[in-house]
Kinemage of the C-alpha trace (Angstrom):
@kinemage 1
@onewidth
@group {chain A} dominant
@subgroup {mainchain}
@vectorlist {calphas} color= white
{ca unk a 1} P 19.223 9.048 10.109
{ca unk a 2} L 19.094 7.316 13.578
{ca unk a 3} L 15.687 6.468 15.231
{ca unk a 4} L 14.514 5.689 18.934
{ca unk a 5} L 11.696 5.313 20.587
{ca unk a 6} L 10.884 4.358 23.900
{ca unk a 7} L 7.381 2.691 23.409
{ca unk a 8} L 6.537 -0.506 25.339
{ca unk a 9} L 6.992 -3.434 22.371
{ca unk a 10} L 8.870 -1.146 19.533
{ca unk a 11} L 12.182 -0.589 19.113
{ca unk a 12} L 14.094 0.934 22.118
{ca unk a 13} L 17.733 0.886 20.762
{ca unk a 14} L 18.580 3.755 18.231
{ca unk a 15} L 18.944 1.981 14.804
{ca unk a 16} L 19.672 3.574 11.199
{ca unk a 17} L 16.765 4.304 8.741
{ca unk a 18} L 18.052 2.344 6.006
{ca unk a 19} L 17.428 2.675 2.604
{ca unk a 20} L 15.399 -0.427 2.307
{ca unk a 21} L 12.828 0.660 4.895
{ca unk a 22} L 12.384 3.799 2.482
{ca unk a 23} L 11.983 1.889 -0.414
{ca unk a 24} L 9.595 -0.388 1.948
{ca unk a 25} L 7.608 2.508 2.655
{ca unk a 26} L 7.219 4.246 -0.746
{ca unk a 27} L 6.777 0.683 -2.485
{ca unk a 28} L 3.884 0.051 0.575
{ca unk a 29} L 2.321 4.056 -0.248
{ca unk a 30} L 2.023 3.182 -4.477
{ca unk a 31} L 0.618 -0.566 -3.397
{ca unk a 32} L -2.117 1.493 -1.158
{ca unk a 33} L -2.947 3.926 -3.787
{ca unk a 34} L -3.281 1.673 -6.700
{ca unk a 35} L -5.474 -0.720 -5.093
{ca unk a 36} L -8.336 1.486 -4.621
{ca unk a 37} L -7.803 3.821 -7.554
{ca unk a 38} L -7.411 0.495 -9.696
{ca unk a 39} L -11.316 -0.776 -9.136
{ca unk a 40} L -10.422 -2.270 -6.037
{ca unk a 41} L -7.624 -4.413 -7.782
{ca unk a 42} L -10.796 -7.235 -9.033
{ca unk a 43} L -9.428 -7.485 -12.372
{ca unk a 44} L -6.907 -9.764 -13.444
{ca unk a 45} L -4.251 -6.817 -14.763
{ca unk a 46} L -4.668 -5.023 -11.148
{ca unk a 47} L -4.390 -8.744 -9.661
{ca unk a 48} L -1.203 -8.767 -11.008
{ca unk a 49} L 0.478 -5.442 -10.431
{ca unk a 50} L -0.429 -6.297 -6.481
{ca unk a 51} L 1.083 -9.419 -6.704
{ca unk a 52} L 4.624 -7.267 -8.519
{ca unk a 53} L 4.627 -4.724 -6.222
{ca unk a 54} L 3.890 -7.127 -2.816
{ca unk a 55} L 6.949 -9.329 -4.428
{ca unk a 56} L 9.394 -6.122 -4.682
{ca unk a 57} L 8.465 -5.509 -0.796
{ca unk a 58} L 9.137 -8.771 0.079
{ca unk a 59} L 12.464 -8.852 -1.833
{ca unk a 60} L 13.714 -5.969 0.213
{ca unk a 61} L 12.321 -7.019 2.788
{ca unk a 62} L 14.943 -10.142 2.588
{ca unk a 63} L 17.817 -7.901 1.260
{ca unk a 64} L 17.553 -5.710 4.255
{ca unk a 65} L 17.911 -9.071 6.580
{ca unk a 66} L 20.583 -10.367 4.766
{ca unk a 67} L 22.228 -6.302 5.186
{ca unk a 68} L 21.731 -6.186 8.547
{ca unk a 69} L 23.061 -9.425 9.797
{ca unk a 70} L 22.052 -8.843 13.671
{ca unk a 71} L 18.774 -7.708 12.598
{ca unk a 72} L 16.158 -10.769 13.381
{ca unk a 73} L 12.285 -11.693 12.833
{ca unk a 74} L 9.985 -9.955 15.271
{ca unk a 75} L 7.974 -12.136 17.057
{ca unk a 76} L 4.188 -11.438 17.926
{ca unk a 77} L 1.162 -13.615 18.022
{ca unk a 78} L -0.586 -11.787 15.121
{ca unk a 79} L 1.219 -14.309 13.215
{ca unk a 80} L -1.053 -17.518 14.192
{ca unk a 81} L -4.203 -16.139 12.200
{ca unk a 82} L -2.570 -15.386 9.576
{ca unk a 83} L -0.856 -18.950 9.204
{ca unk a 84} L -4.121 -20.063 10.135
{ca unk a 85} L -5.868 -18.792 7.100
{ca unk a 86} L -3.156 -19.740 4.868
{ca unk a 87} L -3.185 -23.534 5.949
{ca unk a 88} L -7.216 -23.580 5.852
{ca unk a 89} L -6.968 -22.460 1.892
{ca unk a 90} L -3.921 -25.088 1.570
{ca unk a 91} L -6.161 -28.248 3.150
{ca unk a 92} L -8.706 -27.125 0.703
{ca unk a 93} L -6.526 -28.062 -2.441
{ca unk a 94} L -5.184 -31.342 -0.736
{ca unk a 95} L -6.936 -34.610 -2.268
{ca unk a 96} L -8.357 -36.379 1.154
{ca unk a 97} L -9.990 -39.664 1.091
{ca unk a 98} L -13.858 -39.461 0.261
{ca unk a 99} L -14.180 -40.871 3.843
{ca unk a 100} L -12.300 -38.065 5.254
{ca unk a 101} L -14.273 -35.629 3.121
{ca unk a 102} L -18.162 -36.625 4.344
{ca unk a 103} L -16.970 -36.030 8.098
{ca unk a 104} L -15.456 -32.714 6.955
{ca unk a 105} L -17.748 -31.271 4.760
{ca unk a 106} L -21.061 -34.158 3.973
{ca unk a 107} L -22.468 -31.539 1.153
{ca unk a 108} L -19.231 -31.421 -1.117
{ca unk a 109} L -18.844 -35.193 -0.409
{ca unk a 110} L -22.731 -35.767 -1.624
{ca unk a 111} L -22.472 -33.140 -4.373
{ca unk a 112} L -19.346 -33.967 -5.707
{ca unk a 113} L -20.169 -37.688 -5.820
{ca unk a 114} L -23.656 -37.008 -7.367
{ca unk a 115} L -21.942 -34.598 -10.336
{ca unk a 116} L -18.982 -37.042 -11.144
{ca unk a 117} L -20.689 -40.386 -10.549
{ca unk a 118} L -21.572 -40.852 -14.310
{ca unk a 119} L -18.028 -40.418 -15.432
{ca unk a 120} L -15.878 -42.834 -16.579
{ca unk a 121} L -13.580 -44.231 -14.295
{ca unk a 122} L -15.899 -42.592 -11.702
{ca unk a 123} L -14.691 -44.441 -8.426
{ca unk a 124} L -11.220 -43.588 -8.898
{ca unk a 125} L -11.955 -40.057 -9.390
{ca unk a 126} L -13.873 -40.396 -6.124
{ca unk a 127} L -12.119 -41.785 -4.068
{ca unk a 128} L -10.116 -38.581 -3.107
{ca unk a 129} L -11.096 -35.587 -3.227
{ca unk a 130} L -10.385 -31.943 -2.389
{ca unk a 131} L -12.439 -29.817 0.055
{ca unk a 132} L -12.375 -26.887 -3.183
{ca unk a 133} L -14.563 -27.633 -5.707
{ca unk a 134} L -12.701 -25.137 -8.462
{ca unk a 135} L -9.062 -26.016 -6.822
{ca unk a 136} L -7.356 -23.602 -10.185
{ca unk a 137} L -9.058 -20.942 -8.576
{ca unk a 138} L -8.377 -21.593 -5.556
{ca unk a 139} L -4.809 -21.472 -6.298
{ca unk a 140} L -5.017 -18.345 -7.897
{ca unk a 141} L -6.537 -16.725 -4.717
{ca unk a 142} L -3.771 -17.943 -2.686
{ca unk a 143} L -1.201 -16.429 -4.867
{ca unk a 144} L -3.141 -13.223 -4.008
{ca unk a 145} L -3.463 -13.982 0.024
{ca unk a 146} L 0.553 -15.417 -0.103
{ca unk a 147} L 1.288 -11.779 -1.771
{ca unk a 148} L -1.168 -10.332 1.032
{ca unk a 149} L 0.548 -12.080 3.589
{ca unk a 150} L 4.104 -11.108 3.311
{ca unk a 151} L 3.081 -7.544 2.901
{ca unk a 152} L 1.431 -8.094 6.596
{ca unk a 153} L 4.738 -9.864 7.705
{ca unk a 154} L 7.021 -7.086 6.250
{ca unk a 155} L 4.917 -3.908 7.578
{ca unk a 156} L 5.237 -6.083 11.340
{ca unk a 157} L 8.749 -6.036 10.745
{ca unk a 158} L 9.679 -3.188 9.836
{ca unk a 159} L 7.586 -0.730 10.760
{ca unk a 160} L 8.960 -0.570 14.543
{ca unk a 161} L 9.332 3.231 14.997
{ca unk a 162} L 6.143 5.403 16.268
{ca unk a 163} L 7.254 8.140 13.628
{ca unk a 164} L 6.681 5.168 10.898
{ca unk a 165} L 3.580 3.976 12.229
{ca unk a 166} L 2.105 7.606 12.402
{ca unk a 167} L 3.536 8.018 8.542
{ca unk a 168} L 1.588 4.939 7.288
{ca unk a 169} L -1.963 5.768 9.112
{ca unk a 170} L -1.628 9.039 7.548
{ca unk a 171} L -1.468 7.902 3.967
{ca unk a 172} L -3.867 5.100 4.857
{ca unk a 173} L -6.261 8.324 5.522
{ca unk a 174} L -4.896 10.302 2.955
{ca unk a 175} L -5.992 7.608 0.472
{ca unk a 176} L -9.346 6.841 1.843
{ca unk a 177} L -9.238 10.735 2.004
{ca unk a 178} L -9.292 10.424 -1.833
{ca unk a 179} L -11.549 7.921 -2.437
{ca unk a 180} L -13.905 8.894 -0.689
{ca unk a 181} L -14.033 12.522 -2.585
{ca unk a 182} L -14.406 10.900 -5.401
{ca unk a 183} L -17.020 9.086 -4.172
{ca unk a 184} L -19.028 11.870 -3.088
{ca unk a 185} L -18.010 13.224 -6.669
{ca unk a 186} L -19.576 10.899 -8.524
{ca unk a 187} L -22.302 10.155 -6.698
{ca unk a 188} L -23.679 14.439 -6.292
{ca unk a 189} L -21.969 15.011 -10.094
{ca unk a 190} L -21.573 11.722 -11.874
{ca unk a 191} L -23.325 10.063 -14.660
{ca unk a 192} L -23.323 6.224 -12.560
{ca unk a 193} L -19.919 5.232 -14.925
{ca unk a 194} L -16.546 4.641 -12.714
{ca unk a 195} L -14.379 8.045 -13.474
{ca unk a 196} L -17.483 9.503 -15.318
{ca unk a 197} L -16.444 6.805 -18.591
{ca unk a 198} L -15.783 3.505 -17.737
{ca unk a 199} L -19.363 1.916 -17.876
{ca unk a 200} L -19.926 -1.365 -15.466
{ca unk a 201} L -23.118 -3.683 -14.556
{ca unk a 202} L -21.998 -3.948 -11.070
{ca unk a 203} L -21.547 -0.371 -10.439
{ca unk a 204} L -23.497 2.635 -10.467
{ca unk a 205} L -20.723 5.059 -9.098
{ca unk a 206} L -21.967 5.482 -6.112
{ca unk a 207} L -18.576 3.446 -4.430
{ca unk a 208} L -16.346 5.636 -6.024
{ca unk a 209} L -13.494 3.685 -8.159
{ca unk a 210} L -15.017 0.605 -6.539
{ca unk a 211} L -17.013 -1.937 -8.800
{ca unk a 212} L -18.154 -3.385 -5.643
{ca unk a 213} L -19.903 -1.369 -3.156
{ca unk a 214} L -19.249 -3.552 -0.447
{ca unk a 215} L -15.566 -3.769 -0.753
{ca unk a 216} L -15.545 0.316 -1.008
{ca unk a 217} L -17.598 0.365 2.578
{ca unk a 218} L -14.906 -2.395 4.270
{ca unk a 219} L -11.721 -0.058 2.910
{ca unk a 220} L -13.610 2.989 3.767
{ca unk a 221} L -13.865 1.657 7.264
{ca unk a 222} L -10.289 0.578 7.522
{ca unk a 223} L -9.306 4.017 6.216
{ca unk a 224} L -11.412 6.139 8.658
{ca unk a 225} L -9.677 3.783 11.421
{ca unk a 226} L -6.253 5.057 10.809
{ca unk a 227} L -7.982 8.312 10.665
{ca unk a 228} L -9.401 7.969 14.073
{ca unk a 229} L -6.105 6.382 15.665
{ca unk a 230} L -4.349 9.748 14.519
{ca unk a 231} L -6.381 11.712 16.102
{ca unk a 232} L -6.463 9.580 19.529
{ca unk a 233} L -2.704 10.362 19.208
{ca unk a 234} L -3.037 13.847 18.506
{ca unk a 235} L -5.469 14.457 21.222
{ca unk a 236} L -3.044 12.690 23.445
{ca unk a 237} L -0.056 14.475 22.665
{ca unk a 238} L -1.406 18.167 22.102
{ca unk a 239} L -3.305 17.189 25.815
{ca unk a 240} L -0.235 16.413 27.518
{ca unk a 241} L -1.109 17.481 31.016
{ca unk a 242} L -3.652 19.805 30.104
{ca unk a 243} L -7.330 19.687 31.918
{ca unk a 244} L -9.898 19.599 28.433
{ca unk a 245} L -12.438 21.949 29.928
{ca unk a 246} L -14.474 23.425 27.143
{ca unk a 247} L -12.351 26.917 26.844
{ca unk a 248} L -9.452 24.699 26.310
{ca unk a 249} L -10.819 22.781 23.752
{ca unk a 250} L -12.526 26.349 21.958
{ca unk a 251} L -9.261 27.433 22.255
{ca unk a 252} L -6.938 24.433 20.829
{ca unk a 253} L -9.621 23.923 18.087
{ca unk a 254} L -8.781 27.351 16.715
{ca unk a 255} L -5.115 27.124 16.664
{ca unk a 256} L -2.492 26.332 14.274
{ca unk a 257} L -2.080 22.727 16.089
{ca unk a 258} L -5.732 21.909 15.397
{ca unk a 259} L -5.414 21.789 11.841
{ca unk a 260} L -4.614 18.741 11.075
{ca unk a 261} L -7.047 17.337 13.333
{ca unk a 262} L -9.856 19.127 11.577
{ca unk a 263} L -8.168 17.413 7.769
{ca unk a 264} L -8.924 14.209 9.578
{ca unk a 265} L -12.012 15.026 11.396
{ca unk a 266} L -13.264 15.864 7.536
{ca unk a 267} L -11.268 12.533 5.843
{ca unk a 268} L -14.042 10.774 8.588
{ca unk a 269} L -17.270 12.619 8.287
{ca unk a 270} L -16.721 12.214 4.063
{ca unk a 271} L -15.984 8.409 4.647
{ca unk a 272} L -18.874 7.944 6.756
{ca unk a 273} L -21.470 10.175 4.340
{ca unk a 274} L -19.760 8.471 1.344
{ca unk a 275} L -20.392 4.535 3.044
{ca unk a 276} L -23.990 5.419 3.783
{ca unk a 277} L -24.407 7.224 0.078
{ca unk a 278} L -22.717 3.892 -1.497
{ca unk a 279} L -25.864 1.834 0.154
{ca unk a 280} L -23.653 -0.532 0.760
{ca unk a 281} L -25.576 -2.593 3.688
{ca unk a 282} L -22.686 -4.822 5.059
{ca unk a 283} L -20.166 -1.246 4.846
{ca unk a 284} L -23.164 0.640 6.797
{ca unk a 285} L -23.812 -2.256 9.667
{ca unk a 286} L -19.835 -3.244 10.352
{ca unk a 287} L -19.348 1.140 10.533
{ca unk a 288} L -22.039 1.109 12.923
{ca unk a 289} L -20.911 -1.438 14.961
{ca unk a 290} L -16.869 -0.461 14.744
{ca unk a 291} L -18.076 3.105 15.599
{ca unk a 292} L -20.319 2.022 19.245
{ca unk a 293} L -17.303 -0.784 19.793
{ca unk a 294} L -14.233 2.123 19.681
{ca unk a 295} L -16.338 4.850 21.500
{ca unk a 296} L -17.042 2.097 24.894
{ca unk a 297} L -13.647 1.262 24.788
{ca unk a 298} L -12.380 4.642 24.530
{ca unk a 299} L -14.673 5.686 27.277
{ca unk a 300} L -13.214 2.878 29.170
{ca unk a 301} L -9.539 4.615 29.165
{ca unk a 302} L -9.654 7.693 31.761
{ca unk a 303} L -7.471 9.679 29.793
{ca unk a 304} L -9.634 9.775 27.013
{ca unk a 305} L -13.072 10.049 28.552
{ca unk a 306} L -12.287 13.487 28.593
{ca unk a 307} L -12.260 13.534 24.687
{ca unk a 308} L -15.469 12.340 24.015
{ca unk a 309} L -16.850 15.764 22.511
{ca unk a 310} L -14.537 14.437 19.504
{ca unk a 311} L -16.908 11.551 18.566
{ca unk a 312} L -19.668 13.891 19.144
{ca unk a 313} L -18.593 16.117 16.662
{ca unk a 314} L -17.812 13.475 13.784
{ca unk a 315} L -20.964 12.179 14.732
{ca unk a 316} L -22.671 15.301 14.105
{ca unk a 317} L -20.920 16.631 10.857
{ca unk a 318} L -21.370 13.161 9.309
{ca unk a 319} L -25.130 13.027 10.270
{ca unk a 320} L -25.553 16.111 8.653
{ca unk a 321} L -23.818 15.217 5.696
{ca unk a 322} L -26.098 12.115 4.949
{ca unk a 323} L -28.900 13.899 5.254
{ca unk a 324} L -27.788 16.430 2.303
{ca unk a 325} L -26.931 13.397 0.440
{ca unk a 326} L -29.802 11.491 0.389
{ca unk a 327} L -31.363 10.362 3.737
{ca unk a 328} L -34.609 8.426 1.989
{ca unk a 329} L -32.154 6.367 0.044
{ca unk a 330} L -30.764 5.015 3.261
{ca unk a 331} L -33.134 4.595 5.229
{ca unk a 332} L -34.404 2.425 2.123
{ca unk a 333} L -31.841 0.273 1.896
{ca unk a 334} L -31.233 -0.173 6.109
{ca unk a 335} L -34.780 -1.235 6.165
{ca unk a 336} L -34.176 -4.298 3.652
{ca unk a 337} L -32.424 -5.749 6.200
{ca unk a 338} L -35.273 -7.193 7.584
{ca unk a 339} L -35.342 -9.673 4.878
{ca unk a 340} L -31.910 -10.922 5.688
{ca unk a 341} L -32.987 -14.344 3.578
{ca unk a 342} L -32.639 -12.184 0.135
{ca unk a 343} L -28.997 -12.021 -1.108
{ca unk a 344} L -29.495 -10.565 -4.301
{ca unk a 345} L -27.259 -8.091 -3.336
{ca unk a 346} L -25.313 -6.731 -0.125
């Protein structure tokens, strides 16, 4: 199958669909779906499979660049965080000189040399240090961000065609689409155990397959994004030269076309009722922001200001959604924020 596009900054020469970017992209679809469905991949087992399955992208990843001989790295700038964040985690495990140390960080200086001072031996062990004060885990959570990382790499790479890029925010949504309807499951139906019989102290099955609330509200976010950037591109496509008066909107809304639009007008309003029902107070805030942030800019773009009746709707399903859910709840938890110096929990 040949492929071409004529987007500014992806590929503009037709190239063949290999078979390596189809295992890339089915390999990428489990890895999205088991993280979520998997607890949010916290345990050491789930740890593990991410690390298996980010390795077998990676691998043919490298197998399709040693294939396709002409074929070369892409180069874009999202690269320097990325590296960025890497090397931070590696100076961490690095033993600097004490000296070195108290101008970095004065606290793990003090506190490490007020914990080890009794030991035998104790200015040798002190005089270098590392910025990490466990460095074994710290090693074991760059494993996970090296895994992380090449994923990121590989998706830049090789996801070049608009068609592919439209395929993976769908099952980005699709999944969030998921977890978030179990979500709402458990928390209208469920008995506050993960999957109605896995029993946990940090959960009470209001984040869906989530132990931790406040990772299900950042990948509910993340999901509803790819949500929203498909239907930006819907809007723009099915638009085309078309005036969006209101009969032309009552119109397309009932049509065939519209119908996918509406799946992921519903994949946001459940994310957004499900991220408020979690009471997850970092998930709630970041939505809140993300949501005024995307709406100026997209009222910035005059092809799109046009479209604004979309956020309205959203707006208004999900709004009436929370308050079937449990509005008091909320409102609850929102208003603990004014004692932002308790950190019991998030």
């Amino acid at each position: 199958m040949n492929c071409r596009t004529d987007c500014e900054g992806l590929d503009i020469v037709s190239v063949a669909c290999s078979r390596f970017d189809t295992i890339i992209e089915l390999t990428l679809a489990g890895l999205l779906l088991f993280m979520p469905l998997a607890f949010g991949a916290v345990q050491p087992w789930s740890r593990e499979v991410v690390i298996v399955l980010s390795g077998v992208i990676v691998l043919s990843f490298l197998l399709k660049m040693l294939w396709q001989k002409q074929r070369s790295m892409f180069r874009h700038w999202a690269y320097v965080p990325i590296a960025a964040l890497l090397l931070i985690v590696v100076l961490q495990l690095v033993p600097l000189p004490c000296s070195l140390v108290s101008v970095i960080s004065p606290n793990t200086a003090a506190l490490k040399s007020e914990l080890l001072g009794d030991l035998p031996n104790a200015g040798i062990r002190l005089d270098k240090m590392t910025l990490s004060f466990y460095p074994h885990a710290t090693r074991h959570d760059l494993r996970l961000m090296l895994a992380v990382a090449g994923v990121f790499v590989v998706v830049l790479n090789v996801f070049r065609r608009p068609e592919q890029i439209k395929r993976l925010l769908m099952v980005i949504a699709a999944i969030g689409g998921i977890v978030a309807a179990i979500a709402l499951a458990q928390t209208l139906f469920g008995n506050g155990k993960l999957y109605w019989f896995i029993s946990t102290k940090y959960s009470e099955g209001y984040s869906g397959p989530f132990v931790n609330h406040s990772h299900y509200g950042q990948f509910m976010n993340l999901s509803m994004g790819a949500a929203l950037g498909l239907i930006i591109v819907k809007l723009y496509e099915d638009f085309a030269g078309k005036k969006a008066t209101p009969a032309t909107i009552a119109t397309y809304l009932g049509s065939v076309s519209a119908r996918s639009l509406w799946i992921l007008i519903a994949i946001i309003i459940l994310g957004i009722t499900t991220v408020f029902s979690s009471l997850t107070r970092g998930g709630m805030v970041s939505m809140l922001i993300a949501v005024g942030f995307t709406t100026l800019m997209l009222m910035r773009r005059y092809s799109f200001k046009e479209h604004g009746w979309i956020m309205v709707l959203i707006a208004l399903g999900a709004f009436t959604c929370v308050l079937y859910v449990g509005f008091d709840a909320v409102y609850d938890r929102l208003a603990t924020l004014r004692n932002l110096d308790q950190y019991s929990s998030r």
